[in-house]
C-alpha positions in Angstrom: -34.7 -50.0 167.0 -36.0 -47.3 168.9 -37.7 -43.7 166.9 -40.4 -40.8 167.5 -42.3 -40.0 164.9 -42.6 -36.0 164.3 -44.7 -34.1 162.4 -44.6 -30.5 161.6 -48.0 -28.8 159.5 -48.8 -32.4 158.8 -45.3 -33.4 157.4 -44.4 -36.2 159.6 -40.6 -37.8 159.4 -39.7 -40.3 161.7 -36.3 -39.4 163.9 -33.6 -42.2 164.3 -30.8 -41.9 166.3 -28.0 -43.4 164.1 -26.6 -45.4 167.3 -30.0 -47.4 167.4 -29.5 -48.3 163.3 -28.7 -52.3 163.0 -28.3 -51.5 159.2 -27.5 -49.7 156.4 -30.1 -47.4 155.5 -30.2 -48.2 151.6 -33.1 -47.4 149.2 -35.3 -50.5 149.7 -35.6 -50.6 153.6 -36.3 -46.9 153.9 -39.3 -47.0 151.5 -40.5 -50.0 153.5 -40.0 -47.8 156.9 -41.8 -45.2 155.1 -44.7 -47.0 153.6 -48.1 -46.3 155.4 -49.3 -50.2 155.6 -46.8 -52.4 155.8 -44.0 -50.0 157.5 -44.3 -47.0 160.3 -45.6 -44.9 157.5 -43.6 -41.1 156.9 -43.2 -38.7 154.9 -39.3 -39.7 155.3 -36.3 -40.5 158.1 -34.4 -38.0 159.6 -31.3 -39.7 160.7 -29.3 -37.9 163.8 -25.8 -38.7 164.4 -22.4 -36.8 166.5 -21.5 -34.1 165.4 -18.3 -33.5 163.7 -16.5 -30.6 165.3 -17.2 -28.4 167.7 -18.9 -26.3 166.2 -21.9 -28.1 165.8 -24.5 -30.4 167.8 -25.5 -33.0 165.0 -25.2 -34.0 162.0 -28.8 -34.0 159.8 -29.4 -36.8 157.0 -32.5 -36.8 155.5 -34.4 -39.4 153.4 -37.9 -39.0 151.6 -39.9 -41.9 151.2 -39.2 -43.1 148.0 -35.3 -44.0 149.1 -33.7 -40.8 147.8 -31.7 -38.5 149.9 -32.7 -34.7 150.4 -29.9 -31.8 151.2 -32.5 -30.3 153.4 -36.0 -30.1 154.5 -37.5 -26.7 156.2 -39.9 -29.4 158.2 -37.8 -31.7 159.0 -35.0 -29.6 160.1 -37.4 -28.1 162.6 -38.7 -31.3 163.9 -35.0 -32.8 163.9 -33.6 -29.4 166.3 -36.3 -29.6 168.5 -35.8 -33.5 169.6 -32.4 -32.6 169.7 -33.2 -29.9 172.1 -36.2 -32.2 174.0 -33.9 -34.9 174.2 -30.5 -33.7 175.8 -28.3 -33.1 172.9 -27.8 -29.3 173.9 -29.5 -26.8 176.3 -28.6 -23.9 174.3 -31.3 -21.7 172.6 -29.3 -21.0 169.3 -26.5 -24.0 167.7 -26.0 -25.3 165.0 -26.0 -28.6 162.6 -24.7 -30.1 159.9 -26.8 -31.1 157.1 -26.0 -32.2 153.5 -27.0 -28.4 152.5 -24.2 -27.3 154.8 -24.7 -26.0 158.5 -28.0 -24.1 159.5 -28.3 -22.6 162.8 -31.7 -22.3 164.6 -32.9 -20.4 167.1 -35.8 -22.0 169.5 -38.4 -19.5 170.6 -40.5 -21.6 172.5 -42.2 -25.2 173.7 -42.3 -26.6 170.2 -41.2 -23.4 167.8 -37.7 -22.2 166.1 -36.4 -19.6 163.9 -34.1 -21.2 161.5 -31.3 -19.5 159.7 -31.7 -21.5 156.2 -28.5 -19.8 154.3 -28.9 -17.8 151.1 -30.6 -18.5 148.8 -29.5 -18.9 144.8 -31.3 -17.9 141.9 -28.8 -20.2 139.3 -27.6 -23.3 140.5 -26.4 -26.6 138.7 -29.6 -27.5 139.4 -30.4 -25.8 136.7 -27.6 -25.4 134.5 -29.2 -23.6 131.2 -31.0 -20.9 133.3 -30.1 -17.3 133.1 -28.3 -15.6 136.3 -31.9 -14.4 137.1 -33.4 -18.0 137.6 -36.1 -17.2 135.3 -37.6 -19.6 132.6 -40.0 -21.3 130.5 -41.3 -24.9 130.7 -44.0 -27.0 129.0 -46.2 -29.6 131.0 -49.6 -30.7 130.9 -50.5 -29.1 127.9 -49.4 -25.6 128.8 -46.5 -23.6 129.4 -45.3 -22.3 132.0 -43.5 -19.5 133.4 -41.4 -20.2 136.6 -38.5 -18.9 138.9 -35.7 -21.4 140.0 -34.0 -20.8 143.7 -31.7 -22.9 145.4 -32.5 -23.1 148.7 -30.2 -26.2 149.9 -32.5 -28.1 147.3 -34.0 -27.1 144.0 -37.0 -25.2 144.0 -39.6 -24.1 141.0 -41.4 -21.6 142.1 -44.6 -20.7 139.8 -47.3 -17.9 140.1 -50.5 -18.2 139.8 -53.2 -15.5 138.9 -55.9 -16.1 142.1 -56.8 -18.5 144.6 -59.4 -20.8 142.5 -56.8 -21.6 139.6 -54.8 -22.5 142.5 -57.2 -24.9 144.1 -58.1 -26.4 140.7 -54.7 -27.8 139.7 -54.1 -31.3 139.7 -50.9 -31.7 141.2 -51.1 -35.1 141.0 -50.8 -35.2 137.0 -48.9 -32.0 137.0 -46.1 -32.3 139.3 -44.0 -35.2 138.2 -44.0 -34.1 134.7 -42.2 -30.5 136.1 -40.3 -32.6 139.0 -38.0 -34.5 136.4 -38.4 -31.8 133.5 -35.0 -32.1 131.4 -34.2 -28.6 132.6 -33.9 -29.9 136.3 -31.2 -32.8 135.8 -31.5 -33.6 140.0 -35.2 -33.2 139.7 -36.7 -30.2 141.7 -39.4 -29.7 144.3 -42.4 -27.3 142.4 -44.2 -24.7 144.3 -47.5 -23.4 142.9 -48.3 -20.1 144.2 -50.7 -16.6 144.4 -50.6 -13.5 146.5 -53.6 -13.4 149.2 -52.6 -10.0 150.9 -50.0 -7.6 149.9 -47.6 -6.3 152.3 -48.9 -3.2 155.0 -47.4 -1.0 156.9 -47.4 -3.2 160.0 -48.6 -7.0 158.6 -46.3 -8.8 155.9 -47.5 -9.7 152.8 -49.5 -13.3 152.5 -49.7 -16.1 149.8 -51.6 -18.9 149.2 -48.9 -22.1 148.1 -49.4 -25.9 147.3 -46.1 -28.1 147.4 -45.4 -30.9 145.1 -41.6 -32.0 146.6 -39.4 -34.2 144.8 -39.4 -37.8 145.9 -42.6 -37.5 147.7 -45.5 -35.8 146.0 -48.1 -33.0 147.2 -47.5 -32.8 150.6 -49.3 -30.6 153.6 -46.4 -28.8 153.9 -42.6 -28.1 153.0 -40.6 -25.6 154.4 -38.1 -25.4 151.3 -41.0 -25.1 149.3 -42.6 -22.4 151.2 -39.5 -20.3 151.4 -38.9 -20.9 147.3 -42.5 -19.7 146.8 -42.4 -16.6 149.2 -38.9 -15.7 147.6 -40.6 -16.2 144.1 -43.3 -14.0 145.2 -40.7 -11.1 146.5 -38.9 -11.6 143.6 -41.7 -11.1 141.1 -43.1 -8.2 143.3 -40.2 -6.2 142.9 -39.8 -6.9 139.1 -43.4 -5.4 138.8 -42.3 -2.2 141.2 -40.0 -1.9 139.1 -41.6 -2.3 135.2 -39.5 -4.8 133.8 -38.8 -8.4 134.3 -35.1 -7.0 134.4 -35.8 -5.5 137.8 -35.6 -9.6 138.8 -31.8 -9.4 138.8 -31.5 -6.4 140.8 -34.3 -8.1 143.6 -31.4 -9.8 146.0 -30.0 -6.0 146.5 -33.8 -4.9 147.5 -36.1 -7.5 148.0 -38.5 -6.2 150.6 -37.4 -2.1 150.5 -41.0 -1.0 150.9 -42.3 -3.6 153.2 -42.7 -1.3 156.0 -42.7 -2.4 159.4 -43.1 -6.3 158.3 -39.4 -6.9 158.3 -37.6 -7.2 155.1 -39.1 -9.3 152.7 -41.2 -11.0 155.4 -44.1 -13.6 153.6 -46.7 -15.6 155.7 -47.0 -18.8 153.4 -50.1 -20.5 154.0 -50.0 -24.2 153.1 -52.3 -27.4 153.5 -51.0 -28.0 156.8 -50.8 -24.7 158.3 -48.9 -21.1 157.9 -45.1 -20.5 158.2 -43.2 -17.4 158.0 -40.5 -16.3 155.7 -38.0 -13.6 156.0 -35.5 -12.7 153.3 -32.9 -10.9 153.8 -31.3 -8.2 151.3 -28.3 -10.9 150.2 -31.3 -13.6 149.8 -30.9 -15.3 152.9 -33.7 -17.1 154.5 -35.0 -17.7 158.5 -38.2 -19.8 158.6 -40.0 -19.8 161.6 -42.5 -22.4 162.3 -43.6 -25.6 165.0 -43.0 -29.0 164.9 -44.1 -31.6 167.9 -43.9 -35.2 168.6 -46.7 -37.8 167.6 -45.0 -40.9 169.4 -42.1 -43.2 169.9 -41.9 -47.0 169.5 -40.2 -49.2 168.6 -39.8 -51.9 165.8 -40.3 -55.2 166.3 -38.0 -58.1 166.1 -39.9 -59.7 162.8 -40.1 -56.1 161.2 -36.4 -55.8 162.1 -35.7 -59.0 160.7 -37.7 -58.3 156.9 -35.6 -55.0 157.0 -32.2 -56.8 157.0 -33.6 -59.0 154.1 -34.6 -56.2 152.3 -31.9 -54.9 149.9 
């Protein structure tokens, strides 16, 4: 079974082509693909197979490590267009794919970058089914409670600001994210994004914030693209509430989210991360283009015995 391992601000999935699977991907063998000693160690698979109609290239399944399935990943959606574009699958700059989220068109803009058109966004979702139309709550974990904005951005997101850089730093994500990740509010657990503004937004440079990622089925990670564009839409949000004088002003956000941003580009956020910076743009109707790189690490290949303890693996 032949793969490339990718990796995008440290987020690293490895690629398979669904003709080279001699399985079912179930639960079991993909945490045993995924696990750093005894597998090829990821982050998760990204499985590629034909596309469905014409009017895409591929369809996108994705996988995090622990054996559950994802709807999207900002990463690995990046790393997944650009093999498909490094390996033959289309020679176009802009297509599209499908991916359990729905379709998501990208845009490549160089050697290893692309813009990616990630839909709109929503602020109340089944995700989370008691939250008011502004996606605005109250949760308690470790000890405290904790105000937080819920977007849908083809997975749950919990978005949560934070006052300055060292309470940031300081949080044990570790003890504090799987508490918030399967909080009885989120009933298909949620991704949590831990925030706080670094720059506002100038005349010509957008605004910048400081997030850490704890994503669902995984963990802290370096990075997440999902997570970065939950945060930065948090952050736009919350900004415009505060323009405004009233957490009320939240609802009204999706019709003006960025107005004053100047030349940055509406609602445009540089997310800095673990791993590395992306860039967020929101759109007036909530939708989302993430711009970022991703490059190959290496292919290989499994071996016949590895092979082998995956089909016994259930």
């Amino acid at each position: 079974m032949n793969f490339e391992k990718w990796q995008a601000l440290g987020n690293d999935y490895l690629i398979v082509e669904r003709s080279e699977l001699p399985f079912t991907l179930t639960p079991a063998r993909i945490r045993l693909i995924c696990e750093g000693h005894f597998g090829a160690g990821a982050d998760g698979v990204l499985l590629l197979g034909p596309a469905e109609d014409d009017q895409t290239v591929a369809t996108l399944q994705i996988y995090n490590p622990d054996g559950s399935r994802a709807e999207l990943s900002g990463n690995g959606a990046r790393e997944a267009i650009l093999y498909l574009r490094q390996r033959g699958w289309t020679d176009r700059d802009t297509f599209t794919i499908s991916t359990d989220a729905g379709p998501i068109t990208p845009q490549i803009t160089g050697p290893d970058t692309c813009r990616v058109d990630m839909g709109i966004a929503a602020l109340a979702s089944a995700n989370y089914p008691s939250g008011a139309p502004d996606g605005h709550g109250q949760l308690t974990a470790g000890g405290r409670s904790w105000s937080f904005q819920h977007i849908a951005i083809g997975n749950p997101q919990c978005a949560i600001a934070l006052a300055g850089l060292q309470e940031l730093e300081a949080l044990d994500l570790a003890a504090l994210g799987p508490p918030i990740e399967g909080h009885e509010l989120f009933p298909n657990r949620t991704n949590v994004s831990f925030y706080t503004e670094l720059s506002a937004a100038g005349p010509q440079a957008p605004a910048r914030i400081r997030a850490r990622i704890f994503e669902r089925g995984v963990g802290e990670t370096l990075s997440s693209g999902t997570g970065a564009s939950g945060a930065a839409i948090a952050y736009l949000l919350a900004t415009h509430a505060g323009a405004t004088g009233s957490a009320g002003g939240r609802r009204d956000a999706a019709a003006a989210v960025g107005d004053d941003k100047g030349g940055a580009g509406t609602g445009a956020v540089e997310v800095e991360l673990e791993g590395g910076t992306l860039t967020v743009e929101v759109d007036d109707d909530l939708r989302v283009h993430l711009t970022g790189w991703a490059r190959p690490v290496f292919s290989g290949r499994m071996s016949d015995e590895f092979i082998k303890e995956l089909h016994e693996t259930e």
